[in-house]
N, C-alpha and C positions, 0 to 999 in steps of 0.2 A: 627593053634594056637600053637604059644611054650608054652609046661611041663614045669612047675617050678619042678626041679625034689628034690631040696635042700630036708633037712630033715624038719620036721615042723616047729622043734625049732629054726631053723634059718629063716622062713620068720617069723620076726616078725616086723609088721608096725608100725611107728608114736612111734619109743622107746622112753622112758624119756632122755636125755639129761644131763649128769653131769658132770661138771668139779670139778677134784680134784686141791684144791692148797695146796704145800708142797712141803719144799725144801730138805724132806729126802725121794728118791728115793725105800727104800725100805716098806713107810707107801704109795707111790702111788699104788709100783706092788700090796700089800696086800689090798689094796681098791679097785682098776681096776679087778681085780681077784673075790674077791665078789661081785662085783655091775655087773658086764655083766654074772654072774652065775645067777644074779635076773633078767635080760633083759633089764639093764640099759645098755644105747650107755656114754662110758666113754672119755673123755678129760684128759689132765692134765697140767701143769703149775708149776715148779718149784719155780720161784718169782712171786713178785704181778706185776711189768712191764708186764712181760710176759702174764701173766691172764687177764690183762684188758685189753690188745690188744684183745688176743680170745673173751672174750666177745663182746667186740664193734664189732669182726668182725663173729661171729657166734651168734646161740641163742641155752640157754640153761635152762635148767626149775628148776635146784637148784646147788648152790655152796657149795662146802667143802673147808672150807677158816680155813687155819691156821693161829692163830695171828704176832707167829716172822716167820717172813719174811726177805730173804736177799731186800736193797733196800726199797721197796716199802711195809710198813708194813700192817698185814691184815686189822688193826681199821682201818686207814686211807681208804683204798683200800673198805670196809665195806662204807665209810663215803660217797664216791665217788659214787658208785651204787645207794646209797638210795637217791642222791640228787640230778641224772640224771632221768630227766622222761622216757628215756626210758627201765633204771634198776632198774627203783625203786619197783617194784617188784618183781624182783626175788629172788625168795628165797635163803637162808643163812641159812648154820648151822655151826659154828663157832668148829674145831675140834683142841686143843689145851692142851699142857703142864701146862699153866698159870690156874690153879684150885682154888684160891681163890674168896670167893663173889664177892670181889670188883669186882675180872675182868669178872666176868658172868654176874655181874650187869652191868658193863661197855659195855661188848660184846652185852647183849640183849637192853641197852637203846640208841645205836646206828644204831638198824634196825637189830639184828640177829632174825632169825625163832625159832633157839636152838642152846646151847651150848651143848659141850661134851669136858669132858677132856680125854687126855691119861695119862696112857694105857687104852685101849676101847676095848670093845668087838664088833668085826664086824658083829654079828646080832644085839647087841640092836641100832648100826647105823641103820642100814638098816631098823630095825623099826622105827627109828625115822626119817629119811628117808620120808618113805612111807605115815607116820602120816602129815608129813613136806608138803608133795605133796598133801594130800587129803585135808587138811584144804585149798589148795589155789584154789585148783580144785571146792569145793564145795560151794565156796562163791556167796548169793543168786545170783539168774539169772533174778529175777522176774524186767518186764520193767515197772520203775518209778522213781521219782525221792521225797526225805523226804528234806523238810527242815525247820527248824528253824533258825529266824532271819536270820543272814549274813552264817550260814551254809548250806551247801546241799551235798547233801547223792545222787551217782545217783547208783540205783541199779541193771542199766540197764549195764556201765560201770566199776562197780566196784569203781568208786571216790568218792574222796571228796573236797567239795573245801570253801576256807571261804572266804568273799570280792572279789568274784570272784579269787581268787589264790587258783591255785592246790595243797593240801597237798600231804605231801610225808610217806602214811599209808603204811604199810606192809600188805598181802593178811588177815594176820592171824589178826593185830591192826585194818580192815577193818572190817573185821566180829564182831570183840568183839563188836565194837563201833555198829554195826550194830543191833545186836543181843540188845544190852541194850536200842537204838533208837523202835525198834519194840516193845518195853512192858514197855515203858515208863513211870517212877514211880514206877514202882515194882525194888524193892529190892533185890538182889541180891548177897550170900558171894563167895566169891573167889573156894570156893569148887564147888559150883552148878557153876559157869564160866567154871573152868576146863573142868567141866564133858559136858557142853554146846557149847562150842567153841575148845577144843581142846578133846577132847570124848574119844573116847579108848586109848588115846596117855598116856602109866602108866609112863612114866618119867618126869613128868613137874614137878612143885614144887608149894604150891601155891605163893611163891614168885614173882613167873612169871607173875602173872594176877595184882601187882601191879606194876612192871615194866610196862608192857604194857599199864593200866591207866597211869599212867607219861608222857608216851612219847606219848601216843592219845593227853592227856590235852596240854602239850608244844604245840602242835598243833593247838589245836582249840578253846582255854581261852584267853584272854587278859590277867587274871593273875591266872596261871596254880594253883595257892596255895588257892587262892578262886574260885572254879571254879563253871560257871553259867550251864555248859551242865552234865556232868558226876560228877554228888556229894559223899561223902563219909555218911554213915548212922552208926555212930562209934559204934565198936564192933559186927555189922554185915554186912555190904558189901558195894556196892556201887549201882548209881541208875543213868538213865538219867533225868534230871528236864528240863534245858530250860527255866526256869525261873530267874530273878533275886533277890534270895533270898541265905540266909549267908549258904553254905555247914552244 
């Protein structure tokens, strides 16, 4: 029998997978640099041409996607992932210059996991990072399937699908919706969400958990502004109903 004689720290099996996209070479070496000091197996990707060849032609468990892009820009490239079944989950965390709401709001109601602007501290990535991977990792397992009317929940696959068509939910929009389907009726603010669905992750905001009702309801309302599944209970939270009656 062959000794693996290496040091410990280098057999390490089944590493996370990450691509860096960015077309300033010295925000990869500084990222490639901390992420395989944590035991991440690192990629990288100047343009977004470039990066969605790697992906179609590797797999990878989250991307670091800068918005300007030579070419092929990151929204677009973001647009592209979440609207192919076989990328539409993978995770996204949007790492960018562009720091106003708009464009966080922009960047999260297109399918990002988390934004971050620069200049960034390369541990609170890494923590969000980590936060990013556990929420997709931890998405129930339990074999079943929830549905109401034209929707169904399978919790066996991780999907969703309305009129029989596959929606295109993100690991983490998966869970939320998930989480508010399981206690159905109960009421819910954005604070208890947080602490619920995204747990020790201390950089969210809770602007994030109405982002992500928006872009669940685009999904699975006929008309997202009155909506029959996930309702608004004003001035404290939101709730799943199911029924058809006025938000």
């Amino acid at each position: 029998m062959q000794i693996d004689t290496r040091p410990l720290h280098e057999i390490k099996q089944n590493k996370q997978r990450i691509l860096v996209i960015d077309d300033e070479s010295d925000i990869i070496e500084l990222l490639s640099y901390n992420l395989e000091k944590e035991g991440f197996k690192v990629s990288s990707a100047l343009d977004g041409e470039e990066a969605l060849k790697k992906i179609r032609e590797g797999v990878f468990d989250l991307i670091i996607l800068d918005l300007m892009l030579p070419g092929l820009q990151g929204v677009e490239l973001c647009r592209i992932l979440r609207n192919d079944p076989k990328t539409k989950d993978l995770s996204v965390i949007m790492l960018t210059a562009k720091g106003e709401e708009v464009d966080r709001i922009l960047g999260l109601e297109i399918g990002a996991d988390d934004y971050i602007t620069k200049p960034f501290s390369p541990r609170e990535l890494i923590a969000r990072i980590k936060a990013v991977l556990r929420r997709a990792s931890k998405v129930s397992s339990k074999e079943n399937t929830i549905a109401f009317g034209d929707l169904v929940i399978s919790t066996e696959t991780y999907t969703v699908s309305r009129k029989n068509i596959p929606l295109n939910l993100s690991a983490t929009e998966f869970k939320l919706l998930l989480y508010l389907v399981e206690r159905k009726g109960k009421v819910y603010s954005r604070e208890h969400l947080l602490n619920a669905v995204w747990k020790d992750e201390a950089f969210v905001e809770p602007r994030t958990v109405d982002v992500h009702i928006s872009r669940i309801r685009t999904q699975i309302e006929d008309n997202p502004s009155n909506p029959v599944y996930i309702k608004t209970r004003r001035g404290i939270g939101y709730y799943f109903d199911g029924k058809t009656s006025d938000a």
